[in-house]
N, C-alpha and C positions, 0 to 999 in steps of 0.2 A: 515888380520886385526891384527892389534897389538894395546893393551889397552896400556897406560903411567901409567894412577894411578886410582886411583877411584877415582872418584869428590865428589861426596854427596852418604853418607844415608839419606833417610826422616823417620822418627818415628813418627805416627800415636800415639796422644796420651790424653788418655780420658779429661784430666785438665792438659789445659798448664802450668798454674801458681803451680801446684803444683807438676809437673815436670822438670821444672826449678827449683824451690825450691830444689827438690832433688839435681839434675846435679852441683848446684851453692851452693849450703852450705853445702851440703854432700859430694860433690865429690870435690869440688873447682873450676870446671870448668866456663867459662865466656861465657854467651852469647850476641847476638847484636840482635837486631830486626829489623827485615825487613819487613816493611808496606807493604799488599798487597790489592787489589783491589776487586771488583766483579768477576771479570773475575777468579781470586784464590779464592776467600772466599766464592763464592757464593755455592761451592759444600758443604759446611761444614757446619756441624750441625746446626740447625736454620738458617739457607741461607743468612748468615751477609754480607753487603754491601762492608766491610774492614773489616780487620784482620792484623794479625802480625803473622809471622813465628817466631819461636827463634833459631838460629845458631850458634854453636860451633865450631872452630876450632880443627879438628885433626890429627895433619900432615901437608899433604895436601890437608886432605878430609875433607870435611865440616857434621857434624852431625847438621841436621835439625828437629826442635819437630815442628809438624802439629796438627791441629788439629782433631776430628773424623770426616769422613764424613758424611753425611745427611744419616741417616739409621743404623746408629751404635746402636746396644743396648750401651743402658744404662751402663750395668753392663757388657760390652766386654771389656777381659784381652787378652793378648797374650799367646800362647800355640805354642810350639813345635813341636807338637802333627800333625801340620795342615800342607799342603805343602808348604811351602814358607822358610822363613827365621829363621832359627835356632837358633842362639843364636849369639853376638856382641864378637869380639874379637882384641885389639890394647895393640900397643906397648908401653910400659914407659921406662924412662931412669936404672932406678935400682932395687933391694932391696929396699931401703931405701922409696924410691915412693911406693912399693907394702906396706911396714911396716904402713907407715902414713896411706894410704889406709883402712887400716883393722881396723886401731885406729877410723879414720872420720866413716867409719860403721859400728863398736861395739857402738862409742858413739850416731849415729844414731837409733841404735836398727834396723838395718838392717843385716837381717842374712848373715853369710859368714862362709866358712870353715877354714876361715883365711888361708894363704900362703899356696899353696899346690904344689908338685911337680909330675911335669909330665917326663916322661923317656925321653932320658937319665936325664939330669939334670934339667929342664927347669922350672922357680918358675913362678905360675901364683895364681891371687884374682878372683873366681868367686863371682857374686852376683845377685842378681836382683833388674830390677829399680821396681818403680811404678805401673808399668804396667802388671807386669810380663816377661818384655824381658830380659833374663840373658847374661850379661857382664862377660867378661873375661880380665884381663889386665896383660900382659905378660912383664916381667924384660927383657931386651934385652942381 
């Protein structure tokens, strides 16, 4: 078997709208909404009829915010901690992308270590979203 690309992430995420809010006034990022059905929506929290996903392009993979499924606490954040998925990590064009980066998150008040380098030379923005899932975005 041989992969091409990776298609989609899905992000499970406690409040859409104020996860977009993040992703789209903090980050810059644009999403599209894609109407879903019973058949999608009905596993998720309160067992809604229709729903909307929210999708991102990046790259060629597509980042998708879900909503929690039917069973989620309340107060469930993302942890590292747990087997599965560790932490988000993609590419940007420059510098100058990771510089603006770090301005849209200081004036967020969203913590960050600002620009940091990884061996040999390699400049990346760690942060966290909302949720607690920590991003990485790497100067190519």
């Amino acid at each position: 078997m041989s992969i091409a690309k990776l298609h989609h992430v899905l992000l499970r995420v406690q409040d859409p709208e104020r996860s977009r809010h993040f992703y789209e006034d903090v980050l810059g990022l644009l999403f599209m909404e894609i109407p879903v059905g019973e058949e999608t929506a009905g596993i998720w929290r309160g067992r809604p009829k229709e729903g909307t996903l929210l999708a991102t392009q990046a790259g060629d993979t597509l980042v998708i915010l879900a909503p929690p499924l039917e069973g989620t606490p309340a107060d469930d954040r993302f942890s590292e901690y747990r087997i599965g998925l560790d932490h988000l990590a993609f590419g940007v064009d420059d510098r100058a992308t990771l510089e603006d980066l770090v301005e849209r998150l200081t004036t967020a008040g969203v913590e960050t270590a600002g620009i940091e380098t990884e061996p040999p030379d390699t400049e990346y923005v760690s942060f966290r979203d909302p949720d607690n899932v920590q991003w990485e975005l790497y100067a190519s």
